[in-house]
N, C-alpha and C positions, 0 to 999 in steps of 0.2 A: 611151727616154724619151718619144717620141713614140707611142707606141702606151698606156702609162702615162697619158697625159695625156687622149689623145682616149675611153678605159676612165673613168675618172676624169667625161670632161664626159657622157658619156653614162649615167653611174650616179646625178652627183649629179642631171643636171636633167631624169631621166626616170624608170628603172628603180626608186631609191630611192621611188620616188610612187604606183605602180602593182607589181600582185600580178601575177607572172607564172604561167601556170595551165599553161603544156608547151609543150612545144617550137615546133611551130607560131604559137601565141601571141609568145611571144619574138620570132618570124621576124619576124611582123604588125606589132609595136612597134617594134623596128631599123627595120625596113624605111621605114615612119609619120616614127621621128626621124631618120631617112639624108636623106630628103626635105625637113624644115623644115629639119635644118644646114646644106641646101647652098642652098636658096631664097629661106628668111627669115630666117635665123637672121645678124647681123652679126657681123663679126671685126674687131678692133684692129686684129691685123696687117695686112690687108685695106684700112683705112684707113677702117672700118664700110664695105663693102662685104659683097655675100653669096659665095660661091666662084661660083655661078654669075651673076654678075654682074647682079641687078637694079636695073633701071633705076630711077632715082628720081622719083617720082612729084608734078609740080608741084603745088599746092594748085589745084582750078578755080575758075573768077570765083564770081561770082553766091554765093548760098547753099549751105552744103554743110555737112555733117559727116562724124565719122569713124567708121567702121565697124569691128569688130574681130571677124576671121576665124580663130576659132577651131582652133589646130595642135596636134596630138600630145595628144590624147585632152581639149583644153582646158585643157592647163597652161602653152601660151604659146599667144600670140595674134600675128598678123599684122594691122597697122594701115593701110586704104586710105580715100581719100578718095570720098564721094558725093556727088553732088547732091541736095539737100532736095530735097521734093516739094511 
């Protein structure tokens, strides 16, 4: 079931989006969403935490906005804060 499940997150929120062109390619992609699941991507279970545990990021003083760092070919985004200029 666990292996069902983690096939399953990795078909609907990537593979299903993008054309896989051979084998290589494939690796490139895994490889690409192995890295957001375990850095940015949060988990219920987890407590919204990421497995590799990132730190949470306080809002800074002064003026700022938020910047969105584009993961996994652009079909999810990682959210950090900046200072305006």
């Amino acid at each position: 079931p666990i292996v069902e499940r983690v096939i399953g997150s990795i078909r609907r929120e990537y593979t299903d989006h993008v054309i896989v062109l051979n084998r290589a390619h494939l690796k490139r992609i895994l490889t690409e969403y192995f890295a957001y699941y375990h850095d940015d991507r949060t988990h219920l279970g987890l407590e919204k935490k990421t497995p590799n545990s990132r730190s949470e990021e306080p809002k800074p003083t002064g003026k700022c906005k938020i910047v969105a760092l584009p993961r996994v070919g652009g079909l999810h985004h990682r959210y950090v804060w900046k200072k305006a200029a």
